[in-house]
NUVOKE-227810 format. One record per residue: x, y, z of N, C-alpha, C, CB in turn; residue number from 1. Coordinates in nm, 2 decimals. Atoms other than C-alpha are relative to their C-alpha. Glycine has a CB too. Layout:
BEGIN
neast  nnorth  nup  caeast  canorth  caup  ceast  cnorth  cup  cbeast  cbnorth  cbup  n
X  Y  Z  X  Y  Z  X  Y  Z  X  Y  Z  NUM
...
//
This chain:
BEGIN
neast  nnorth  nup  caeast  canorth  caup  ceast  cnorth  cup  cbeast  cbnorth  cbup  n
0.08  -0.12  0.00  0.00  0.00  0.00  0.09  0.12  0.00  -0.10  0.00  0.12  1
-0.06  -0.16  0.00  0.13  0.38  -0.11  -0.02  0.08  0.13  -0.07  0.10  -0.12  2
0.02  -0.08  -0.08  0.17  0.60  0.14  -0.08  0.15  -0.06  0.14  0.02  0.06  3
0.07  -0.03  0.10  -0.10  0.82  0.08  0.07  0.17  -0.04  -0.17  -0.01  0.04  4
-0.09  -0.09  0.01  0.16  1.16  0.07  0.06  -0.03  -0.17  0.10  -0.02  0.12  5
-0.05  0.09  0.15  0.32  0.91  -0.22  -0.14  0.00  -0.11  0.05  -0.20  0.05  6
0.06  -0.05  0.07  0.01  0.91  -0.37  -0.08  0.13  -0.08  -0.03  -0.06  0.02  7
0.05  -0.13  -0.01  -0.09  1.26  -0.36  0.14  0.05  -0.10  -0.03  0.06  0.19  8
-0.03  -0.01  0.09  0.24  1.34  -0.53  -0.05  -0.06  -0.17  0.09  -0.01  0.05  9
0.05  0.02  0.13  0.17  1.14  -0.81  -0.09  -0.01  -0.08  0.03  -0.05  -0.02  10
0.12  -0.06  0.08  -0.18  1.29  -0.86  0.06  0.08  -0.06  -0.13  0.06  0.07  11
-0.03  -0.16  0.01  0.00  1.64  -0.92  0.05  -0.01  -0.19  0.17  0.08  0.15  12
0.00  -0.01  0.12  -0.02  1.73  -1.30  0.08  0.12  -0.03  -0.13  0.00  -0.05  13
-0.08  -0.13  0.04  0.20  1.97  -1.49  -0.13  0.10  -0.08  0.16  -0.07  -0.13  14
0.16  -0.06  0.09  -0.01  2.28  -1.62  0.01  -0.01  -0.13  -0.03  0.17  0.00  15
0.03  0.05  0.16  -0.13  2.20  -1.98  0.03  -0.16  0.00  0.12  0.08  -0.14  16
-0.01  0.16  -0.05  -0.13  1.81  -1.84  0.14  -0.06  -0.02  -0.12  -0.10  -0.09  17
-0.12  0.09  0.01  0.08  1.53  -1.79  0.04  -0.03  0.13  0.11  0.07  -0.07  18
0.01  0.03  -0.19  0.15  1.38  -1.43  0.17  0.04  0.02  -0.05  -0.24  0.08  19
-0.17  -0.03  -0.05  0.51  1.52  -1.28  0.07  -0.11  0.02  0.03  0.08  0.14  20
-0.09  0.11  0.00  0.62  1.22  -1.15  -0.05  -0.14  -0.01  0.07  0.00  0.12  21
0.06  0.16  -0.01  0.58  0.82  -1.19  0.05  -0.07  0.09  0.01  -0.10  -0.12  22
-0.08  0.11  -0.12  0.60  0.53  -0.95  0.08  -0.11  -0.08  -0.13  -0.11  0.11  23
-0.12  0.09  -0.01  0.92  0.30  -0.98  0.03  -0.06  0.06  0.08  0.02  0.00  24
-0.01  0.13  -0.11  1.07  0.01  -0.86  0.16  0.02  -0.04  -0.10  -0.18  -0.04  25
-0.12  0.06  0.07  1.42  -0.17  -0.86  0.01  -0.10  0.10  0.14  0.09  -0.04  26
-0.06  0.14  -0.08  1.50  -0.52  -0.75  0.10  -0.08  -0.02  -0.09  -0.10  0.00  27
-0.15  0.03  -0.02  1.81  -0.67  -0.62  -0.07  -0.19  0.03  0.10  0.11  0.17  28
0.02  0.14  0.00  1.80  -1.08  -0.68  0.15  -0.08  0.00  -0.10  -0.04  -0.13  29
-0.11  0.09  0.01  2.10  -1.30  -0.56  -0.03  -0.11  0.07  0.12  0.05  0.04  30
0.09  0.11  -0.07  1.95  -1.62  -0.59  0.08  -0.14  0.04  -0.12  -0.04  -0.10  31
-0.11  0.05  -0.12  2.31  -1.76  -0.39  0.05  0.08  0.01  0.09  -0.11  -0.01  32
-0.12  -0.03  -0.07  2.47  -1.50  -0.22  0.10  -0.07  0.08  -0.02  0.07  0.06  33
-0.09  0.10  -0.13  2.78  -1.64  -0.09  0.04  0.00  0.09  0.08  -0.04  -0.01  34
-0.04  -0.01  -0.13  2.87  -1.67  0.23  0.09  0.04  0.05  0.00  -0.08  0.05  35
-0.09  -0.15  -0.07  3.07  -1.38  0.43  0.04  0.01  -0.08  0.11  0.03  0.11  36
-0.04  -0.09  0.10  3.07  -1.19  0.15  -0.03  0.11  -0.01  -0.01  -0.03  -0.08  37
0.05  -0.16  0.01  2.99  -0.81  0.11  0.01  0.05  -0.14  0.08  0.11  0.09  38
0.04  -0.07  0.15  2.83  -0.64  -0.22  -0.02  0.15  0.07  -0.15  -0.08  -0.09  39
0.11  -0.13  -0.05  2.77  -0.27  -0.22  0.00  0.02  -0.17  0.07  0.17  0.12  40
0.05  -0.03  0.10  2.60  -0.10  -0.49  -0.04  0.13  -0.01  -0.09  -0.08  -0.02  41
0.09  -0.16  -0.04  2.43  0.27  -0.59  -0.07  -0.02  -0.11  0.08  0.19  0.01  42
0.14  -0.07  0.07  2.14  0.37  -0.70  -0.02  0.13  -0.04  -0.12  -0.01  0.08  43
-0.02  -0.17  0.05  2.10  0.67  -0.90  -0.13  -0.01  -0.11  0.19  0.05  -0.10  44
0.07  -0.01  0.09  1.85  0.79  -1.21  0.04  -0.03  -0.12  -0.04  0.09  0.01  45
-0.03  0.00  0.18  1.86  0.70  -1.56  0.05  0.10  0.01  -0.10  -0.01  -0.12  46
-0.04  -0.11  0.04  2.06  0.99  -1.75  0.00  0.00  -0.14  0.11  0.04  0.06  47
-0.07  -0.05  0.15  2.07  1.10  -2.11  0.09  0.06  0.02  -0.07  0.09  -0.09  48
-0.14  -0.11  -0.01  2.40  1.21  -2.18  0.04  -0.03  -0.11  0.13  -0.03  0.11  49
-0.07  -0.03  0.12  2.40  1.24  -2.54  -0.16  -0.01  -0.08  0.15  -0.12  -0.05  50
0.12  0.04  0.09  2.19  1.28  -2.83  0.01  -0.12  -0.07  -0.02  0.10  -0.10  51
-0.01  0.13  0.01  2.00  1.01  -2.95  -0.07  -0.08  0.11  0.12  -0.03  0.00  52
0.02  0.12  -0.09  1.93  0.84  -2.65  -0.15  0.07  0.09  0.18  -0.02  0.11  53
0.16  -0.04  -0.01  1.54  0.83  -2.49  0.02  0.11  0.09  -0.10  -0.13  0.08  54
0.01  -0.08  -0.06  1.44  1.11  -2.32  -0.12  0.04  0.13  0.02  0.06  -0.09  55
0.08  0.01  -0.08  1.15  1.03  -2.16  -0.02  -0.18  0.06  -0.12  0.06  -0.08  56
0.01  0.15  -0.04  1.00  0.71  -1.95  0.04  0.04  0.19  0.14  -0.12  -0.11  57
-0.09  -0.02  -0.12  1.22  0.64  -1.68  0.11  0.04  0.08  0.02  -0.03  0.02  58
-0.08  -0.13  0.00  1.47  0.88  -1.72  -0.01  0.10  0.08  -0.01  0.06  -0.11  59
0.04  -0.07  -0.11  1.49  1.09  -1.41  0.08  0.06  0.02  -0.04  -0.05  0.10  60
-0.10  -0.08  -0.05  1.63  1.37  -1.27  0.05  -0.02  0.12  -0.04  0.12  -0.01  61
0.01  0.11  -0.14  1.54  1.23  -0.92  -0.04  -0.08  0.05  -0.02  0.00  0.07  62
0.10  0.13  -0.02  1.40  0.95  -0.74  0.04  0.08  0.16  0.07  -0.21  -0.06  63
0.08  -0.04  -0.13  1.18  0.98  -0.44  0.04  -0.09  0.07  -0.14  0.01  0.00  64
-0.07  0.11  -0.08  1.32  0.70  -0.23  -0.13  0.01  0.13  0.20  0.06  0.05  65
0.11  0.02  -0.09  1.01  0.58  0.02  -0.03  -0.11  0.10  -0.10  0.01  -0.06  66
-0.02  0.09  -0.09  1.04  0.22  0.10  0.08  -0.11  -0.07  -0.13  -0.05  0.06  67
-0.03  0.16  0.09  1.22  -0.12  0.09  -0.04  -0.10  0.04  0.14  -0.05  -0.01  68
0.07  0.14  -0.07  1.08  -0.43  0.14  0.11  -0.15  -0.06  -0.21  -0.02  -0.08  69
-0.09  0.06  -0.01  1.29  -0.74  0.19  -0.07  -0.14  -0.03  0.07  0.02  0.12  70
0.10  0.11  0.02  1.12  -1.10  0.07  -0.01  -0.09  0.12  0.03  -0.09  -0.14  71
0.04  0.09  -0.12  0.97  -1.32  0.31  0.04  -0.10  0.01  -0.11  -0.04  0.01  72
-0.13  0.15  -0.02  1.16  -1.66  0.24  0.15  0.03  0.02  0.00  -0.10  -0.15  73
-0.18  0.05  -0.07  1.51  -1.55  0.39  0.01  0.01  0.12  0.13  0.09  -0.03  74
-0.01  0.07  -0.12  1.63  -1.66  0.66  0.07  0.17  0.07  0.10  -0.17  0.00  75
-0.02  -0.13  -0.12  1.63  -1.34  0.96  0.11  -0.04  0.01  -0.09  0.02  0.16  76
-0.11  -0.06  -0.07  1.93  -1.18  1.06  0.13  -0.11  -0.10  -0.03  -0.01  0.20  77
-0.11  0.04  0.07  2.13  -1.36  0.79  0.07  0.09  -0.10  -0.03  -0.12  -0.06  78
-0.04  -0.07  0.08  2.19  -1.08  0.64  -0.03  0.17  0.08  -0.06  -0.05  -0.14  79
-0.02  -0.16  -0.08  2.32  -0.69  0.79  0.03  0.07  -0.18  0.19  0.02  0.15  80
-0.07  -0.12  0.11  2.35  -0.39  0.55  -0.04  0.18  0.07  -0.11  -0.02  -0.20  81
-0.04  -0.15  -0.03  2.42  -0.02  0.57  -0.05  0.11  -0.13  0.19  0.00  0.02  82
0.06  -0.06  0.10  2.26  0.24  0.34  0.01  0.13  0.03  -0.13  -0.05  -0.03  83
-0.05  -0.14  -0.02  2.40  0.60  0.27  -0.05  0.08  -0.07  0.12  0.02  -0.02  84
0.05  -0.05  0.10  2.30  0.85  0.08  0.10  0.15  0.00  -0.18  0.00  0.01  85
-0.11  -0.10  0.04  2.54  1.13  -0.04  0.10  -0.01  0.09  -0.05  0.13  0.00  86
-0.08  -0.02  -0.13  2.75  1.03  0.22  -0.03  -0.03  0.13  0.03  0.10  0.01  87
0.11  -0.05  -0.16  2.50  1.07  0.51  0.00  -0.18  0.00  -0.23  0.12  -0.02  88
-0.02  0.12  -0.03  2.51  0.74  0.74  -0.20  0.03  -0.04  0.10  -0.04  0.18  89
0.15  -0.03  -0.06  2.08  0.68  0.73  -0.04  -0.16  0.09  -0.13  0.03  -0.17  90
0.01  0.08  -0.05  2.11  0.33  0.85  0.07  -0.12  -0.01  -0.08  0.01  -0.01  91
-0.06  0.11  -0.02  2.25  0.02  0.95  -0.02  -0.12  0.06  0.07  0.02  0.04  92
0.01  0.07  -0.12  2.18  -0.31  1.11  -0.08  -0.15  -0.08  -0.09  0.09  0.13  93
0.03  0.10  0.10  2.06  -0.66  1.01  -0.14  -0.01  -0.04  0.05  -0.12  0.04  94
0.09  -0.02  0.10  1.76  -0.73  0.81  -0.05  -0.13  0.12  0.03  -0.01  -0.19  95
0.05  0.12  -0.09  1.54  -0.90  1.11  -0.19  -0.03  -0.06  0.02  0.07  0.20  96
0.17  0.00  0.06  1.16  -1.03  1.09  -0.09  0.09  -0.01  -0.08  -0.07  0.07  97
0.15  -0.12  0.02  0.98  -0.73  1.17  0.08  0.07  -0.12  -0.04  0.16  0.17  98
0.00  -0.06  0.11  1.15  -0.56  0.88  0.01  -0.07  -0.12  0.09  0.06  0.01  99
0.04  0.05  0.05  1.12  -0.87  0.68  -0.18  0.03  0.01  0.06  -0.09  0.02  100
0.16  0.02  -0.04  0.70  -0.84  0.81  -0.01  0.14  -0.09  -0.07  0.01  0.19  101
0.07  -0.12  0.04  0.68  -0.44  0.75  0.09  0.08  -0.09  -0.06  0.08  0.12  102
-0.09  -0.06  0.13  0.98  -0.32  0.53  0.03  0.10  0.08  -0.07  0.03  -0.17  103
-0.07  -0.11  -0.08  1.19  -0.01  0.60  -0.08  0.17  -0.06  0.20  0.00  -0.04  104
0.10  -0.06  0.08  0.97  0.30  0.53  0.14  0.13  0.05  -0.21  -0.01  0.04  105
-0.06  -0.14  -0.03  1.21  0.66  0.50  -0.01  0.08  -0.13  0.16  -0.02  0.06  106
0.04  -0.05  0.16  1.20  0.92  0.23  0.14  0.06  -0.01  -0.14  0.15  -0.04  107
-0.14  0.03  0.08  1.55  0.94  0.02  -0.01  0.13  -0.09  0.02  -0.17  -0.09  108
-0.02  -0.04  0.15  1.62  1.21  -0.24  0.16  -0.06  -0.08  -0.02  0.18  0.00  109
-0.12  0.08  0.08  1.84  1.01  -0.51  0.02  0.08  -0.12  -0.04  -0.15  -0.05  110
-0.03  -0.02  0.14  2.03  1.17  -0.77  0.13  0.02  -0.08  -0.06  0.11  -0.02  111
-0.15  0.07  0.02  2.35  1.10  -0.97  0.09  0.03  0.07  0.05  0.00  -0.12  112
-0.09  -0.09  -0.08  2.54  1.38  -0.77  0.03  -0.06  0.16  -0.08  0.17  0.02  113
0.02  0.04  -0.11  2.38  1.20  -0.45  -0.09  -0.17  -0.02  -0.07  0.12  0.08  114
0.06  0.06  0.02  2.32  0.84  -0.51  -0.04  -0.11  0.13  0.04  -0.03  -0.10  115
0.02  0.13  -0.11  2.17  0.52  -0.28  0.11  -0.05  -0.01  -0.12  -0.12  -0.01  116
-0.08  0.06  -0.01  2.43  0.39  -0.16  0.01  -0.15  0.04  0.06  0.07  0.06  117
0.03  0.09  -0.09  2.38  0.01  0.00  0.12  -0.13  -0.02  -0.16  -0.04  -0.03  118
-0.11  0.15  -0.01  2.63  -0.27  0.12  -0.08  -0.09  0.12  0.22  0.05  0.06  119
0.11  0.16  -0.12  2.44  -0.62  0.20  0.17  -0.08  0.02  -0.19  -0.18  -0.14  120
-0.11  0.14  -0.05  2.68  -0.90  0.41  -0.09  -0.09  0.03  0.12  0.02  0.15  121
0.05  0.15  -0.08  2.58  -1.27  0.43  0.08  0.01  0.13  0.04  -0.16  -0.09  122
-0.11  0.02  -0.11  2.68  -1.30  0.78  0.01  -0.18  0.00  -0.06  0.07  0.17  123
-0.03  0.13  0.00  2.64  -1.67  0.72  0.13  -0.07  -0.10  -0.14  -0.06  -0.04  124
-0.11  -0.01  0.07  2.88  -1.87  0.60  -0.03  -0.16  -0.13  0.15  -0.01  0.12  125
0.08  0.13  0.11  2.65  -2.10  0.33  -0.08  0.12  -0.08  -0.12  -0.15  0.09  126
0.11  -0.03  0.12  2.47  -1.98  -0.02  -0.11  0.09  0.11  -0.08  -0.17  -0.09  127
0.13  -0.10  -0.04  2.17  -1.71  0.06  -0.11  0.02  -0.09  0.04  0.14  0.01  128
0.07  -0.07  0.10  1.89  -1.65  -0.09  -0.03  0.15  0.01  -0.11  -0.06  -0.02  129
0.01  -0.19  -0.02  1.85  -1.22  -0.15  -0.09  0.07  -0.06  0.11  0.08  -0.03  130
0.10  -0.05  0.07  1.57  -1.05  -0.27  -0.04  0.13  0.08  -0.10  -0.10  -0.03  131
0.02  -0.22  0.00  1.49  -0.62  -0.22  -0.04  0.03  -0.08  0.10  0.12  -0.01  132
0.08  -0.05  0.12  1.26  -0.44  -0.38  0.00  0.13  0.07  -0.16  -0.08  -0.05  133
0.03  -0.13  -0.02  1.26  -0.06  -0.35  -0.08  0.07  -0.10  0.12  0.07  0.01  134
0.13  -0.07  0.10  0.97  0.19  -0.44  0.09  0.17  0.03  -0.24  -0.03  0.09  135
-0.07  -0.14  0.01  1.07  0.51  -0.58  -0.13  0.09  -0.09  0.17  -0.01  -0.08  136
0.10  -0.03  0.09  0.86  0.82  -0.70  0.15  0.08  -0.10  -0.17  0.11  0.07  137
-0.08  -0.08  0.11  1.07  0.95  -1.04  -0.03  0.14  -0.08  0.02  -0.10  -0.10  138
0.05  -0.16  0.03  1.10  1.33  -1.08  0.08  0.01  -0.14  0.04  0.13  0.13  139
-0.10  0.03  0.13  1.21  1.35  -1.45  0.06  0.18  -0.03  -0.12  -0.10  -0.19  140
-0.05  -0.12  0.01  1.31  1.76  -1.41  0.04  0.09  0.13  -0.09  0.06  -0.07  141
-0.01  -0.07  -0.08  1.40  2.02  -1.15  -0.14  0.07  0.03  0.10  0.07  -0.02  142
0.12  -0.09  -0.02  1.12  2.23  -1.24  -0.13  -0.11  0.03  -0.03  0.10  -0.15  143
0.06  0.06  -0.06  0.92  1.91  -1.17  0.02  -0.02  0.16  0.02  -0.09  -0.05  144
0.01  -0.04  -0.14  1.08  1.90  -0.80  0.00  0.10  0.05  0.06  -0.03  0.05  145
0.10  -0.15  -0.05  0.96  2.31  -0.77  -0.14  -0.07  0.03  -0.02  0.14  -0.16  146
0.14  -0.01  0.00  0.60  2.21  -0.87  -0.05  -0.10  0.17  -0.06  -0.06  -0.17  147
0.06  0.12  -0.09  0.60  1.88  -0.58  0.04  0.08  0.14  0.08  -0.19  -0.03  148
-0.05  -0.12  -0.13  0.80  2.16  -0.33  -0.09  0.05  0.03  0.10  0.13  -0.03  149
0.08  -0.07  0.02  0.58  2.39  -0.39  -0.17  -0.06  0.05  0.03  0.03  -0.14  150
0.13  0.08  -0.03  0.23  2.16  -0.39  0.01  -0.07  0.19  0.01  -0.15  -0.14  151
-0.05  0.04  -0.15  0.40  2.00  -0.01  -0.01  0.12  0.09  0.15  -0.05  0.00  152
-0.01  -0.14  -0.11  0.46  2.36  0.13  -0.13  0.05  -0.02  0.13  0.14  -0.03  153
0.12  -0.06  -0.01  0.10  2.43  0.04  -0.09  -0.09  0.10  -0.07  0.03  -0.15  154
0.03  0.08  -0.10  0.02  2.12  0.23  0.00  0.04  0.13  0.06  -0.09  0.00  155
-0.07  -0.06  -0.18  0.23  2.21  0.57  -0.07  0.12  0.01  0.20  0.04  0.04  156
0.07  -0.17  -0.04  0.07  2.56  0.57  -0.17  -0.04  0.06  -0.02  0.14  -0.19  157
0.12  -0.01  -0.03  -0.28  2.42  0.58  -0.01  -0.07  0.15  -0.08  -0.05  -0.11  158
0.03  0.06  -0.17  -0.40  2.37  0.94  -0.13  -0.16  -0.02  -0.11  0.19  0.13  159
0.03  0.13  0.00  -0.53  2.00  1.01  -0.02  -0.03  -0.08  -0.07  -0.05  0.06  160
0.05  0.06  0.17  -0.50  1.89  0.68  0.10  -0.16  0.03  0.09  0.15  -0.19  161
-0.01  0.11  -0.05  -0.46  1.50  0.67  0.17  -0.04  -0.05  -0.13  -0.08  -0.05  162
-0.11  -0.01  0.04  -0.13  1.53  0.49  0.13  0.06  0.10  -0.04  0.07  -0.10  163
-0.10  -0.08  -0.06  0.04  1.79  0.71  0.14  -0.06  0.01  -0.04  0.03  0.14  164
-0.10  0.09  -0.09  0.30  1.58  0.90  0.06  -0.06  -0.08  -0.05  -0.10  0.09  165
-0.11  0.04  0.04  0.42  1.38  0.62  0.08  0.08  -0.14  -0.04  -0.13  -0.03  166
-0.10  -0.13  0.12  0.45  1.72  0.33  0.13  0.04  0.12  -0.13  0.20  -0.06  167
-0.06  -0.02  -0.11  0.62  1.83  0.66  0.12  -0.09  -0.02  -0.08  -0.01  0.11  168
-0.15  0.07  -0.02  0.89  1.54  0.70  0.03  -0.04  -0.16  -0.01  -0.17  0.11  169
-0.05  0.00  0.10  0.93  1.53  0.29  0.09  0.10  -0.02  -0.07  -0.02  -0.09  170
-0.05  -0.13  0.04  0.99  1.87  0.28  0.15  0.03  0.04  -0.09  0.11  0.06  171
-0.18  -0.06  -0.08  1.28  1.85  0.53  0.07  -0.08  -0.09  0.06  -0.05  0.20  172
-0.07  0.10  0.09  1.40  1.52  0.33  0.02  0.13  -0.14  -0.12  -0.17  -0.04  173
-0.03  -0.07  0.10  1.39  1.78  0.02  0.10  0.09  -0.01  -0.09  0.05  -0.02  174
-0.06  -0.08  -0.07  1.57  2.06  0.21  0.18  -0.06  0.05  -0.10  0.01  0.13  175
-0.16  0.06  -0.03  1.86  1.77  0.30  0.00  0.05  0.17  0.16  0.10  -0.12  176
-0.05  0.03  -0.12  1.81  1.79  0.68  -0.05  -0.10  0.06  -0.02  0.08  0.07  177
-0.03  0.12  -0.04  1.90  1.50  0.86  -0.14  -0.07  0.08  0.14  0.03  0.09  178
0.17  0.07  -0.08  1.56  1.26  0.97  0.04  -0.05  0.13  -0.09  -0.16  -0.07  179
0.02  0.11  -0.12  1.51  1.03  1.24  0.01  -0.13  -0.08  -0.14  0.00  0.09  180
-0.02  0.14  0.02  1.62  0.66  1.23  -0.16  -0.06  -0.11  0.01  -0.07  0.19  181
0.13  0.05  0.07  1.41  0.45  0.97  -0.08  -0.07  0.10  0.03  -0.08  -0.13  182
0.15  0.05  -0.09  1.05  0.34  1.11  -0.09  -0.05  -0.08  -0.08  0.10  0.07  183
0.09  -0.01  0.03  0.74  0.26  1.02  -0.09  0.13  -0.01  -0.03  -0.08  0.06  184
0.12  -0.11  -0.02  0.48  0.54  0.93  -0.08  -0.02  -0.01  -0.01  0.08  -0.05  185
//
C-alpha cells in the first residue's frame, strides 16, 4: 500500500497536463549469495548524456526514495546492510523479521550527484537467498521538483489537513536535513 503523501504526489499534473512524477521500482535478486561476503551497490536515475538516446519514460532527474521491502523466504538476521545516501550514514543493522514483516519505510532524495548507496553482508557462511525491492517516485526535471516543493509547502501551511505531517517530514527530506532513524509510518 502507497503512502498516501506518495500518492498525492503522483496525482500532481504539470499545467497543460501530464503527471510530474511516476511510481518506480528496482529489485536486487541474488539467488546464492555467498557466504561472508559483502556487495555494495548505488542507485541513481537513468541519465541522457547524449543525443539520441530516450528522453522520456524512466529517465529521471530524481528519485523519491520511500520504501524497501525485503522478501519473506530469507532466513532473519542472515543478512546486515548499511545504506548512505550522499555520504549521510541513514542506516545500519541486520535485516530482522519485523523488517522482513513491515519493510523499512524513510524518504531518500536520489540523484546521480547523491546516489543510494547500499552494502548487504551474508553473515552466514553458506549460499543465501536475497531479494529487495525498493519503491521510488521518479521526478524526470527540477522544475518538476519546484512544482511537488511547492504543492508540499501548500500542504504544511494548511492547518489539520490530513497530509500535514508527512509534506512536513518530505519537505525536510527535500531541504537535506538530517531525519530520524528509519521506522514505520
Amino acid at each position: 500500500m502507497l503512502p498516501r503523501i506518495i500518492e498525492f504526489i503522483e496525482s500532481l499534473r504539470r499545467p497543460g497536463g501530464g503527471y510530474i512524477a511516476d511510481h518506480t521500482g528496482g529489485e536486487i535478486i541474488i539467488p546464492a549469495f555467498p557466504g561472508l561476503t559483502t556487495i555494495e551497490l548505488a542507485i541513481r536515475p537513468f541519465e541522457s548524456t547524449g543525443p539520441g538516446l530516450a528522453t522520456t519514460g524512466s529517465l529521471g532527474w530524481a528519485l523519491i526514495g520511500y520504501k524497501i521491502s525485503v522478501c519473506q523466504t530469507m532466513i532473519p538476521n542472515a543478512f546486515s546492510f548499511t545504506i548512505q545516501i550522499g555520504g549521510k550514514h541513514m542506516y545500519t543493522g541486520n535485516i530482522t523479521q519485523t523488517i522482513m514483516d513491515e519493510g523499512l519505510n524513510v524518504y531518500s532524495i536520489i540523484t546521480s550527484a547523491s546516489p543510494l548507496m547500499v552494502q548487504i553482508s551474508n553473515l552466514t557462511n553458506v549460499n543465501q537467498y536475497f531479494d529487495a525491492l525498493s519503491q521510488y517516485i521518479d521526478v524526470t526535471s527540477s522544475d518538476d521538483m519546484a512544482m511537488i516543493q511547492t504543492a508540499l509547502n501548500n500542504l504544511a501551511m494548511q492547518d489539520n489537513h490530513e497530509f500535514q505531517a508527512e509534506a512536513l517530514k518530505l519537505l525536510r527530506t527535500l531541504a537535506n536535513v538530517p531525519q530520524p532513524p528509519l521506522g514505520v509510518y
